[in-house]
N, C-alpha and C positions, 0 to 999 in steps of 0.2 A: 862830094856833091849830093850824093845818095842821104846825108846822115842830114842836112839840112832841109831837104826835102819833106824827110820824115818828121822832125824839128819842129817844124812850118805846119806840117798838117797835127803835129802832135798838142802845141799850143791852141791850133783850131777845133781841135777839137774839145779839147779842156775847157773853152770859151764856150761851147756849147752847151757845157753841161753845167758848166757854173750860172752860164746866164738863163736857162729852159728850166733844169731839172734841179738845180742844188738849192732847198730851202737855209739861209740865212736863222739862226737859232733865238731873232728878235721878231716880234711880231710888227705890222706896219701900223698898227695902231700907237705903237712905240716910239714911230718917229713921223708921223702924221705934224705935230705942231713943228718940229724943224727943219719941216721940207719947204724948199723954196714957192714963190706963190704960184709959178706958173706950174709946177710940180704939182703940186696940192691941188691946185687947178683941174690939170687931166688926169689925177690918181681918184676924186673925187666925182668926176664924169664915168669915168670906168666902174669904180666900184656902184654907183646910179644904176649901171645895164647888165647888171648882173642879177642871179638870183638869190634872195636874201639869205637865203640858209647856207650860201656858198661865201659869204661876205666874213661870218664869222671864225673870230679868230684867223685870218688870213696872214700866211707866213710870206716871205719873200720867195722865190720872183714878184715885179709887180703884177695885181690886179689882173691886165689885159694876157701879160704871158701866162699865168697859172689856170687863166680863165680857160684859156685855148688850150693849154693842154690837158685841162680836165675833160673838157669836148670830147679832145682824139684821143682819150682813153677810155670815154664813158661813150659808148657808141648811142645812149640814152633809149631805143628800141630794144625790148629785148630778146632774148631768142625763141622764148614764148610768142612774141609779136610775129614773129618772122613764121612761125612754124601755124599760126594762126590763117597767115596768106592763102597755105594750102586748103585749110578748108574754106577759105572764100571764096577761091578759084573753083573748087568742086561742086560748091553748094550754093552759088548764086547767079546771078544771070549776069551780062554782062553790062547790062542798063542800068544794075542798083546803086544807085548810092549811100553812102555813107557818114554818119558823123563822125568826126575824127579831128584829133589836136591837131596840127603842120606837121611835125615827126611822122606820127600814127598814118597821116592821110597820102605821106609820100612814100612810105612803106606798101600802101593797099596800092597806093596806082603803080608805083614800082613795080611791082611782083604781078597784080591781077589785072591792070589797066582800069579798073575800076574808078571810077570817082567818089570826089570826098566834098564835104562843107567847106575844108581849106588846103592847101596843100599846090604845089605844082604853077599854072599858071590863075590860080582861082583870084587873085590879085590882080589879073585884068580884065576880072568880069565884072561887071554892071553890079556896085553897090557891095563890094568887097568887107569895107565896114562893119555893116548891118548881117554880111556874114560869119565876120571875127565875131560881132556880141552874140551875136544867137547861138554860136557852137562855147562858145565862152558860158550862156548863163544854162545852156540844156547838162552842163557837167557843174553847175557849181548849185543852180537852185535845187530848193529841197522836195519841188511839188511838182510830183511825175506827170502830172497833167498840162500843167508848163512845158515842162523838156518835152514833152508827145507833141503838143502842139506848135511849139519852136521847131522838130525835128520833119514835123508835115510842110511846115511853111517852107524848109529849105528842101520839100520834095526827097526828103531821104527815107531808106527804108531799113536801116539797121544802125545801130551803133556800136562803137570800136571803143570799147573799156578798158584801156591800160590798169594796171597798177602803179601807178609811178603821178609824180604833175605832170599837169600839163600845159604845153604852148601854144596857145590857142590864138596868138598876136598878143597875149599877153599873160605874164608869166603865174600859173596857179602852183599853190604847194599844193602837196596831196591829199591835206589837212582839210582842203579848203572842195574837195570834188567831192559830192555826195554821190558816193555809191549804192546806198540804199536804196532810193526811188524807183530803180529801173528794176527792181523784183516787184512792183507794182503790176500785176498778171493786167487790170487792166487796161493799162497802157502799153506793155513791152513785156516779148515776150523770149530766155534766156534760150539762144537757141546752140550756144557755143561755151565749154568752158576749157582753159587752158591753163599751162602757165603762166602765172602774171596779165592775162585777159578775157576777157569775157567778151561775147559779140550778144549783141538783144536785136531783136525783131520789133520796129515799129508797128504799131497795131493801130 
């Protein structure tokens, strides 16, 4: 009785790991033209909501599984971020807010209750949108005097500089985030540097 139990949970478990964790030695780009259409259909939607540097060369499991486990392995904050908290806890008020990707802005309010440009419930506040672009173009434009004045309009007083992209409601490589700008002494001023972030002072 005992041996089929084990049996039972042994095949279950096999099933897990072949379908979650075992990559498949052909790529899905290999059999992309012989999947059926409704197949092709949602392997094509899926790989759409991904981000693009994560699309290539994509081995098996599909798409949506490998996506997710890349997630809960890549906790995408990183411990530099986490250890960042503590001086924002010590060194700011508790009024300030912050620019910051979703990841980033739910790490600050997490840890410090601090608010952010996005993050949290900022998606039921009045013009959520026009939120997403402003914190979208204060990390992606090249003219600090831009991101200063995008960063004033959304009444914030620091900015939260990862190393990594960011998701800002929509997806930037890291390629794509001008980091330069914000050593611009007249606009922002570097009042934090860490692992993998830097915090600036809106001026």
């Amino acid at each position: 009785m005992w041996a089929k139990y084990i049996a039972v949970l042994a095949l279950f478990l096999a099933m897990v790991y072949i379908g979650y964790f075992w990559q498949f030695p052909i790529s899905l780009n290999e059999v992309m033209a012989h999947l059926p259409a409704f197949i092709d259909k949602q392997v094509r939607n899926d790989l759409s909501g991904m981000p693009p540097d994560q699309v290539q060369n994509l081995d098996f499991p599909f798409p949506e599984v490998k996506y997710q486990g890349d997630f809960y392995y890549n906790p995408v904050v990183s411990s530099g971020e986490m250890n960042a908290t503590r001086w924002i806890l010590n060194n700011t008020n508790g009024h300030d807010k912050f620019v910051a990707d979703i990841f980033g802005a739910e790490l600050i309010m997490g840890m410090t209750d601090r608010v952010s440009t996005e993050g949290g419930d900022w998606a039921n506040a009045p013009d959520p949108i026009s939120m997403m672009s402003h914190t979208n173009a204060i990390y992606t434009t090249d003219n600090a005097s831009y991101a200063s004045g995008l960063a004033k309009l959304e009444k914030a007083d620091y900015v939260f500089l990862p190393d990594r992209g960011m998701y800002t409601g929509w997806w930037v490589p890291e390629d794509q985030v001008n980091f330069t700008k914000f050593d611009d002494t007249q606009y922002f001023q570097k009042v934090y540097i860490g692992d993998n972030v830097t915090i600036y002072r809106v001026l």
